[in-house]
C-alpha positions as CSV (number, residue, x, y, z in Angstrom):
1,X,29.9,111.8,250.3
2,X,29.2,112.5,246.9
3,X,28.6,116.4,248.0
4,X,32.2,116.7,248.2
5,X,32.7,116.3,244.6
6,X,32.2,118.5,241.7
7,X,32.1,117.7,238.1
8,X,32.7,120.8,235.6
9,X,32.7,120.3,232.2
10,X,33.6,123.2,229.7
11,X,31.4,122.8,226.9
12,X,32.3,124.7,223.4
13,X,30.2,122.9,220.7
14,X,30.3,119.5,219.9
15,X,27.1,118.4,221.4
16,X,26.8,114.9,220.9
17,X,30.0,114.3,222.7
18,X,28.8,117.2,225.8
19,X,25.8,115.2,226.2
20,X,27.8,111.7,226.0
21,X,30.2,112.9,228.8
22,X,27.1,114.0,231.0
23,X,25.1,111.0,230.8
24,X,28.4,108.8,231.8
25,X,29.2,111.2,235.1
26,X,24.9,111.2,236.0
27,X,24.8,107.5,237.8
28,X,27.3,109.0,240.3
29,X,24.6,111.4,242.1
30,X,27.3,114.1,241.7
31,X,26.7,117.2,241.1
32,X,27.3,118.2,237.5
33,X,28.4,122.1,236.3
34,X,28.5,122.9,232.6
35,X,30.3,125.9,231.2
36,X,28.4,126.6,227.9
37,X,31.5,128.5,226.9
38,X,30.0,130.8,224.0
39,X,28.3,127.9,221.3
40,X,26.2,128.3,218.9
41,X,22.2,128.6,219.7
42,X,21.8,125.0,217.7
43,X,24.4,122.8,219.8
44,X,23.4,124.8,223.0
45,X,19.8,123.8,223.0
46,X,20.6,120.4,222.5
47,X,22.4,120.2,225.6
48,X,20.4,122.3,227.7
49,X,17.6,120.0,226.5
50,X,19.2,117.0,227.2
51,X,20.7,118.2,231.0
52,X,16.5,119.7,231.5
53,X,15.4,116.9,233.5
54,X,18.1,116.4,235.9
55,X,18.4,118.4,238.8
56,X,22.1,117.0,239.6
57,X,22.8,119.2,236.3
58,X,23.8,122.8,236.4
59,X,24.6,124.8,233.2
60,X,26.0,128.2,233.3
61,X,26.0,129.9,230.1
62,X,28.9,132.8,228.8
63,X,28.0,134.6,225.6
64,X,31.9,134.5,224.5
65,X,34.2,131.8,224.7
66,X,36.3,132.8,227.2
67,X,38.9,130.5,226.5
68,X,39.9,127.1,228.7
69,X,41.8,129.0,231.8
70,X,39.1,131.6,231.8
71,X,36.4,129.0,231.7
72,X,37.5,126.3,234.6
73,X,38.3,129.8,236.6
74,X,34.6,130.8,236.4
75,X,33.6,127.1,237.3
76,X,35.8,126.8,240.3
77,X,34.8,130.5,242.0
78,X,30.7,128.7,241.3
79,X,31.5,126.3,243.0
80,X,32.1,125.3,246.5
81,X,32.9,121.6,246.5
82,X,36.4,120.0,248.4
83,X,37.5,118.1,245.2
84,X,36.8,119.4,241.8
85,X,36.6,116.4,238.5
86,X,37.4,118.5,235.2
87,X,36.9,116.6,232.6
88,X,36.9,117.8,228.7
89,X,33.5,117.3,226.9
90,X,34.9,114.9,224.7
91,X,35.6,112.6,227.4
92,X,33.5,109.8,229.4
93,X,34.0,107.8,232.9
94,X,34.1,104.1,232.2
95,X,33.9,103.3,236.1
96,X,31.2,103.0,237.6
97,X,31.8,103.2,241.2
98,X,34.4,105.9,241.2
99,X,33.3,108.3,243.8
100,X,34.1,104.8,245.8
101,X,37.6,104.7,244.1
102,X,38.5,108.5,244.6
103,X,37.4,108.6,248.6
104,X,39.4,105.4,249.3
105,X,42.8,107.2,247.2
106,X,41.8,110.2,249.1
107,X,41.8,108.9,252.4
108,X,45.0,106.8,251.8
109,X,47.3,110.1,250.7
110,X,45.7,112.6,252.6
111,X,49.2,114.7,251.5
112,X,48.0,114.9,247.4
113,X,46.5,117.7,245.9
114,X,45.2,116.1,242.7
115,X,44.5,112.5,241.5
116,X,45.0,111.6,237.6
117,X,42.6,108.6,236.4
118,X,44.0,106.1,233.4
119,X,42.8,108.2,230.4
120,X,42.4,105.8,226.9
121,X,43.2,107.9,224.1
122,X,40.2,106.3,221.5
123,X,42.0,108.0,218.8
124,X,45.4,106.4,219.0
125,X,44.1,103.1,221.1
126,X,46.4,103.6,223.8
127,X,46.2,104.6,227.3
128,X,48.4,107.9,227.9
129,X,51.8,107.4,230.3
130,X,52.1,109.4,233.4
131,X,54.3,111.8,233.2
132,X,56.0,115.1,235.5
133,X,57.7,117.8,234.4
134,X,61.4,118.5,234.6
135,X,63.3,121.5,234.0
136,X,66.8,120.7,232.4
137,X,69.5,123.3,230.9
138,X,66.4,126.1,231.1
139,X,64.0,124.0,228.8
140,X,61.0,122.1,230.2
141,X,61.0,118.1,230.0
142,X,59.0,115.2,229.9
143,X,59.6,112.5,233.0
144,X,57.6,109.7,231.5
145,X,56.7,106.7,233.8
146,X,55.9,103.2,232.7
147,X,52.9,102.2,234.0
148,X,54.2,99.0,235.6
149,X,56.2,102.0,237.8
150,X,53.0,103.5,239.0
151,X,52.0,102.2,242.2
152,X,51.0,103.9,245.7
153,X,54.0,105.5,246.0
154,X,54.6,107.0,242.6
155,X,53.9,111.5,242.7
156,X,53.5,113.6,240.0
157,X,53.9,117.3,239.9
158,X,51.4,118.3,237.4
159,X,48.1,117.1,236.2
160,X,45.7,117.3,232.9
161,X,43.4,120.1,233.3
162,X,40.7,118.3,231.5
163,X,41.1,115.0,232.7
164,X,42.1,114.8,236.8
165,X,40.4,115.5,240.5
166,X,41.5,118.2,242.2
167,X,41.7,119.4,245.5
168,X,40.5,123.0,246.0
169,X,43.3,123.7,248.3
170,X,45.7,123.7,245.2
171,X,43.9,126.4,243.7
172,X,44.1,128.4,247.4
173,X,47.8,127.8,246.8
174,X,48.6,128.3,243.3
175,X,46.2,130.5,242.7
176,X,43.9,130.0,239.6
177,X,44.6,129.4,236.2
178,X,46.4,131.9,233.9
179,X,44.0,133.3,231.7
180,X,46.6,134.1,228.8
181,X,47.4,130.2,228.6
182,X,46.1,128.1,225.6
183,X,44.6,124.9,225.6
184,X,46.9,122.3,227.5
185,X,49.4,125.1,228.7
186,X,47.5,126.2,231.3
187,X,48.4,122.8,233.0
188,X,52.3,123.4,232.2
189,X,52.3,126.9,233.5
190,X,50.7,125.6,237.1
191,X,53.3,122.9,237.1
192,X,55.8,125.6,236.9
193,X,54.9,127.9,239.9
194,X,54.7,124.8,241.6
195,X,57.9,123.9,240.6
196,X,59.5,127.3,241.5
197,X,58.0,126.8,245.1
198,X,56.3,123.9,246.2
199,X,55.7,121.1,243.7
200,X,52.2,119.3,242.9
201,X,51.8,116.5,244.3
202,X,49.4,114.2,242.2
203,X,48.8,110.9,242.4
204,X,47.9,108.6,239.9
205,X,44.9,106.6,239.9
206,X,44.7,103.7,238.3
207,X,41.4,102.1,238.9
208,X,39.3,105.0,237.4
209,X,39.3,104.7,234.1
210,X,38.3,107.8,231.5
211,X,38.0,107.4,227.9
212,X,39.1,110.4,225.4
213,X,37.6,110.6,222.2
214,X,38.7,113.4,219.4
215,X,36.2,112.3,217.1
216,X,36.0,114.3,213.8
217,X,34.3,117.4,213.2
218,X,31.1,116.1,210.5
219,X,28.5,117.8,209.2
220,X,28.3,121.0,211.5
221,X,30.1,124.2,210.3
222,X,30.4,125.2,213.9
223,X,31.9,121.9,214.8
224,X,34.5,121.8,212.3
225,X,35.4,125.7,213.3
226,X,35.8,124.7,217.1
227,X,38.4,122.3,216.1
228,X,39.9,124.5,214.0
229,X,40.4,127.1,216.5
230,X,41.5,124.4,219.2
231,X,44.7,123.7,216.4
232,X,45.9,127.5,215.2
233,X,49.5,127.7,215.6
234,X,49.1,130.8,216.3
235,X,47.4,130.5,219.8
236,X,50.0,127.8,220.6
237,X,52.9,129.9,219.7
238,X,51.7,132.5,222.3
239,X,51.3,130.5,225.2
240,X,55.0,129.3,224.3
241,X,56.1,132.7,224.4
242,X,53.9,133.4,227.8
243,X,55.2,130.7,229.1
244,X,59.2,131.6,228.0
245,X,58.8,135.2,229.5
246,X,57.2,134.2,232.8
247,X,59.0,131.6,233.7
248,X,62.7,131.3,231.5
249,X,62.0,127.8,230.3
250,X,62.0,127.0,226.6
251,X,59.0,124.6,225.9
252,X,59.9,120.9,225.6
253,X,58.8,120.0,222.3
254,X,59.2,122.9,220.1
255,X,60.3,121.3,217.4
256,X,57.7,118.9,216.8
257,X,54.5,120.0,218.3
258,X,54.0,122.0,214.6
259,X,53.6,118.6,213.2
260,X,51.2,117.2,215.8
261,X,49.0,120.0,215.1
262,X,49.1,119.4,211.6
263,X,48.4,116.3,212.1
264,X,45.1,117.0,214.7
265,X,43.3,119.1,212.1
266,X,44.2,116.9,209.4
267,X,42.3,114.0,210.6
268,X,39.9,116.2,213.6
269,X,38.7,118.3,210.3
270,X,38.0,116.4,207.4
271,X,37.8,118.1,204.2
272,X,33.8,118.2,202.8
273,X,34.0,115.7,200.2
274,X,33.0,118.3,197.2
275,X,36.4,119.8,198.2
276,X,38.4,116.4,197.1
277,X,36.6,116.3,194.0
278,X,37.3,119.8,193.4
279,X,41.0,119.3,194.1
280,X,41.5,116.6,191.6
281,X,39.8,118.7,188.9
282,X,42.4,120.9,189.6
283,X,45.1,118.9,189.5
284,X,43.7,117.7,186.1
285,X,43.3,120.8,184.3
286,X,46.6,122.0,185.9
287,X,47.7,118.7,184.0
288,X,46.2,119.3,181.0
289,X,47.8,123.0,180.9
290,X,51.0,122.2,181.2
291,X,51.0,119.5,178.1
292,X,49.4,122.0,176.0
């Protein structure tokens, strides 16, 4: 039964945590696909060294980074597998018997096109709410549920890109990711052709348990620039307008999702510890200037 899963994994640096999410997913027998999506020659040979040995393991390898919508598209048309696990490389299965979990959910709502796991959030030690999209007065909306709400009847009309099992039939319906779509908005933008003709249906799934880590970028250049890139305004602020000419919505948070950025590459990209020093000479002489 395992052959009717995939895992596919989009890997862009960070190779510690790429080979920590591989070994966790390996004990399942399930076949394993690997976007290298353009990293550098150091972190890719340590993960193409690692992955070597097992056969389970594919790795395809893109000289570019062609970006997260780009990247699961080229997975899913390499693929052939009924149900497809994206997961984010910073991101490990805690449950071991989970191909048991997901046929069993499978097999009792043979109507749902994607299954969300529980997802811990290391980072802010909390496990994330379910949530579906609404669209009210033109501008897209959180529906939050409590998790004491979730149970076999709760649906959700959208799912986590990085972080949810999905049936290959969506796709066939949807259609495939939207290329122009930044990290995280691809996942709002296929919420929103559902929602314009036939909704998602995901279900969430509580006994499978995944565990997101956004540990800090230390002591590899190209490490600390993959974060960076992952948090320019810039690329968000695109998708936003993508998203506002395709579909007429206004995105839900656009007041405050500037300062959750901020706040991602403040503590996701630590400053080299020269650079503190440097600052507070600075400050000093700036001190010292102004009393003279």
């Amino acid at each position: 039964m395992q052959k009717r899963f995939a895992v596919l994994i989009l890997f862009f640096e960070k190779a510690r945590q790429t080979v920590e999410c591989v070994k966790s997913f390996l004990p399942s027998g399930v076949r394993i696909y690997i976007l290298n999506n353009g990293s550098s020659e150091r972190n890719s040979r340590a993960v193409e060294q690692f992955c070597k040995p097992f056969e389970q393991v594919t790795i395809f390898r893109s000289d570019v980074n062609l970006g997260v919508s780009r990247g699961r598209n080229f997975l899913i048309e390499k693929t052939d597998e009924e149900f497809l696990f994206f997961v984010d490389n910073d991101i490990v299965i805690k449950t071991a018997n989970w191909v048991d979990s997901a046929l069993a959910a499978i097999s009792a709502h043979p109507d749902a096109e994607a299954f969300a796991p529980r997802m811990f959030n290391v980072w802010e030690n909390r496990f994330l709410p379910c949530f579906s999209i609404d669209i009210v007065d033109n501008r897209m909306v959180y529906r939050y549920i409590k998790e004491s709400d979730c149970g076999p009847g709760t649906r959700l009309n959208c799912i986590l890109g990085g972080a949810s099992i999905v049936k290959r039939t969506l796709f066939e319906r949807l259609g495939l990711y939207d290329s122009a779509m930044f990290v995280g908005f691809e996942d709002y933008e296929l919420a929103l052709r559902g929602i314009r003709t036939q909704p998602i249906v995901c279900m969430p799934l509580q006994d499978i348990i995944l565990h997101h880590d956004h540990a800090p970028a230390r002591g590899n250049a190209c490490d600390r620039d993959a974060v960076a890139v992952r948090y320019r305004v810039s690329l968000h602020e695109e998708s936003i307008r993508q998203i506002r000419a395709r579909h007429g919505v206004e995105f839900f948070n656009d007041t405050s999702w500037r300062k959750w950025v901020a706040q991602q590459q403040r503590v996701l990209v630590p400053a080299h510890p020269l650079a503190a020093v440097w600052s507070r000479c600075i400050k000093k002489i700036r001190s010292i200037a102004g009393r003279c």
